[in-house]
DRENDO-1510 file (C-alpha; in Angstrom, 1 decimal, always signed):
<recs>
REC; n; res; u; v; w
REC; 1; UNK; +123.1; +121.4; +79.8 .
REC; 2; UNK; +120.9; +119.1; +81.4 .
REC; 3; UNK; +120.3; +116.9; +78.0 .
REC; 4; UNK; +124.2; +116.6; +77.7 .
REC; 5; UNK; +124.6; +115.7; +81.2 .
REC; 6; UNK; +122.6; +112.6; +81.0 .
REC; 7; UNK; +123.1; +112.3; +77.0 .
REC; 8; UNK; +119.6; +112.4; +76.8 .
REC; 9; UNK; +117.9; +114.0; +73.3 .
REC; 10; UNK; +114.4; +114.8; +72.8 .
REC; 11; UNK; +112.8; +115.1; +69.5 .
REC; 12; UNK; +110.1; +118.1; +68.6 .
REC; 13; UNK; +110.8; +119.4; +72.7 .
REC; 14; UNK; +112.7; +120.2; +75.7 .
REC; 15; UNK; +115.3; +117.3; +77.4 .
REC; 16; UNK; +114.4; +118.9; +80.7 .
REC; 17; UNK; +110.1; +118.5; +80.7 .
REC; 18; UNK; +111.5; +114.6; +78.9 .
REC; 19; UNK; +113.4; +114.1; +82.5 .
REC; 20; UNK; +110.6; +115.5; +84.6 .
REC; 21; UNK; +108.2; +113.4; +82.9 .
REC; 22; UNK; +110.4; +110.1; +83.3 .
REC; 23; UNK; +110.8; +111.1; +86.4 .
REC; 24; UNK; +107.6; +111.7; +87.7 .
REC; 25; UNK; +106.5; +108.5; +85.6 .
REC; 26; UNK; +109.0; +106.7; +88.1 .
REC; 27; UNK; +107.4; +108.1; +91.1 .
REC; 28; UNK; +104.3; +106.9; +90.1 .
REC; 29; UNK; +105.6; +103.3; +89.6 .
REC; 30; UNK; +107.4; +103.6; +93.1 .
REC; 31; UNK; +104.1; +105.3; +95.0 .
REC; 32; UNK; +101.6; +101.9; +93.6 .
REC; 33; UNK; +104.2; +99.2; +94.0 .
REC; 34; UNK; +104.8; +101.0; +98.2 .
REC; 35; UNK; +100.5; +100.7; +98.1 .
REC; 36; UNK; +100.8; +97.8; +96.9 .
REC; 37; UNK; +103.0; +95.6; +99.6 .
REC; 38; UNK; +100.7; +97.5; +102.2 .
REC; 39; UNK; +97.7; +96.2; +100.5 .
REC; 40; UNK; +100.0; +92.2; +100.2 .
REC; 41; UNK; +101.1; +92.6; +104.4 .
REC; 42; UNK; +98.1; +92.6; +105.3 .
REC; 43; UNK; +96.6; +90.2; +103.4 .
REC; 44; UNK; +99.3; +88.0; +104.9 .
REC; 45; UNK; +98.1; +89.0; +108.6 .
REC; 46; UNK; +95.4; +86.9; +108.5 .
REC; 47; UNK; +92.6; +84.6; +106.9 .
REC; 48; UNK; +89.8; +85.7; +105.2 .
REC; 49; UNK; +91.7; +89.2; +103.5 .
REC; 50; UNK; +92.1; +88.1; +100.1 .
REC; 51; UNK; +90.3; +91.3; +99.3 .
REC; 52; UNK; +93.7; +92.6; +99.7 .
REC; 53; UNK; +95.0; +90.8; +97.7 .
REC; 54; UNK; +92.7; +91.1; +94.9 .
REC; 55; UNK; +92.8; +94.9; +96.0 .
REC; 56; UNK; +96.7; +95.1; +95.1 .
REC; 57; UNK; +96.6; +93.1; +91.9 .
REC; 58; UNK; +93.8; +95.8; +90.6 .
REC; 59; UNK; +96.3; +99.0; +91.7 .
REC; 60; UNK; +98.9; +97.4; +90.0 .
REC; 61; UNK; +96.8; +96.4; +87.1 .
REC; 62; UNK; +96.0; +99.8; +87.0 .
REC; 63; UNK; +99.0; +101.9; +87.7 .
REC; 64; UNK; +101.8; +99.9; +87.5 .
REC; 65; UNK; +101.9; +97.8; +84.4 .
REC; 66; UNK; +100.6; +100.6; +82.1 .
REC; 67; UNK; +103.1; +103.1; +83.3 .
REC; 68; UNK; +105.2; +100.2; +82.1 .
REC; 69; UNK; +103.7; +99.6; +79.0 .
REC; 70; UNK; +103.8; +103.0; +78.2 .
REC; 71; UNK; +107.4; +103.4; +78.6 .
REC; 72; UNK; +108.9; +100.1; +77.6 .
REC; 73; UNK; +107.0; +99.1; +74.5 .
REC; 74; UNK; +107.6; +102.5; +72.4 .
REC; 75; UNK; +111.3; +102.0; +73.3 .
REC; 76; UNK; +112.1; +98.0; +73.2 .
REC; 77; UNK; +109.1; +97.2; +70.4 .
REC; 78; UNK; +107.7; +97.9; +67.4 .
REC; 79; UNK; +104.1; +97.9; +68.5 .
REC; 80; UNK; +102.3; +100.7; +67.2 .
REC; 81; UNK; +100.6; +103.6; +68.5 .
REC; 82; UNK; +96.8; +101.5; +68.4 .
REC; 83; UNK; +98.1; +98.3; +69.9 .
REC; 84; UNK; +99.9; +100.1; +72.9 .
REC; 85; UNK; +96.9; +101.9; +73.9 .
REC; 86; UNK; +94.9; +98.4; +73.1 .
REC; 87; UNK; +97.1; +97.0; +75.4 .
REC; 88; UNK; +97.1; +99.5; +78.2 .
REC; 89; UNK; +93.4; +100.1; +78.2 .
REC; 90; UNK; +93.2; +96.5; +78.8 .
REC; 91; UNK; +95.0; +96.4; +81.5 .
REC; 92; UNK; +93.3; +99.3; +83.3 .
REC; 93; UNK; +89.6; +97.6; +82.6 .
REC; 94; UNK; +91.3; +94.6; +84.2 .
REC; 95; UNK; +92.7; +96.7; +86.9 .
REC; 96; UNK; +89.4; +98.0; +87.5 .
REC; 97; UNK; +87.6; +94.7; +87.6 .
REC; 98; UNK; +89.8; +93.9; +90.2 .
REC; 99; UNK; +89.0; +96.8; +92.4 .
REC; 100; UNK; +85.6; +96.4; +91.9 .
REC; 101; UNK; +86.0; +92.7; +93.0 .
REC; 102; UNK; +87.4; +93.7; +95.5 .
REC; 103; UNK; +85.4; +96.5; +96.8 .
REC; 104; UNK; +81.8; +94.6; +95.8 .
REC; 105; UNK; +82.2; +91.2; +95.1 .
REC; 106; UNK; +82.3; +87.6; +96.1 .
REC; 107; UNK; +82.0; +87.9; +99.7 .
REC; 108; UNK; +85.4; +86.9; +101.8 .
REC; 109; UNK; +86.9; +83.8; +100.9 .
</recs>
């Protein structure tokens, strides 16, 4: 009923777990980009935060854009299983870098 509803088919599984994944994938997006802007207001407080700043750009390096990837390059691409995970583990080490910047490194400029 549900599949109908939204004309939605799933291959090899249920249309309902495909919406609660989607779904949930969507709340993930809209949770880290909510972190992010608090992380970007208050690197806009003041001087000398661009921790923050570098703080935000690693959770959305890390959450966002693969969440992204993972969902828009199966569907709009014809990138293969090996260069999408290529491309999303990249991301997260960058993502991760950043946070680690962040949290350890370079003092506050």
């Amino acid at each position: 009923m549900m599949g109908s509803l939204l004309q939605l088919r799933a291959t090899g599984g249920d249309p309902s777990v495909a919406v609660a994944v989607l779904a949930l994938s969507l709340l993930s997006l809209v949770l880290s980009l909510t972190v992010a802007a608090v992380l970007v207001r208050g690197y806009r407080r003041g001087p000398g935060r661009r921790g923050m700043l570098v703080l935000a750009a690693g959770l959305v390096l890390l959450t966002t854009v693969p969440e992204l990837l993972r969902i828009v390059l199966p569907s709009a691409t014809g990138i293969g299983v090996v260069g999408r995970s290529l491309l999303v583990s990249g991301c997260e080490l960058l993502g991760l870098g950043a946070i680690l910047r962040a949290v350890y490194g370079g003092g506050s400029q």
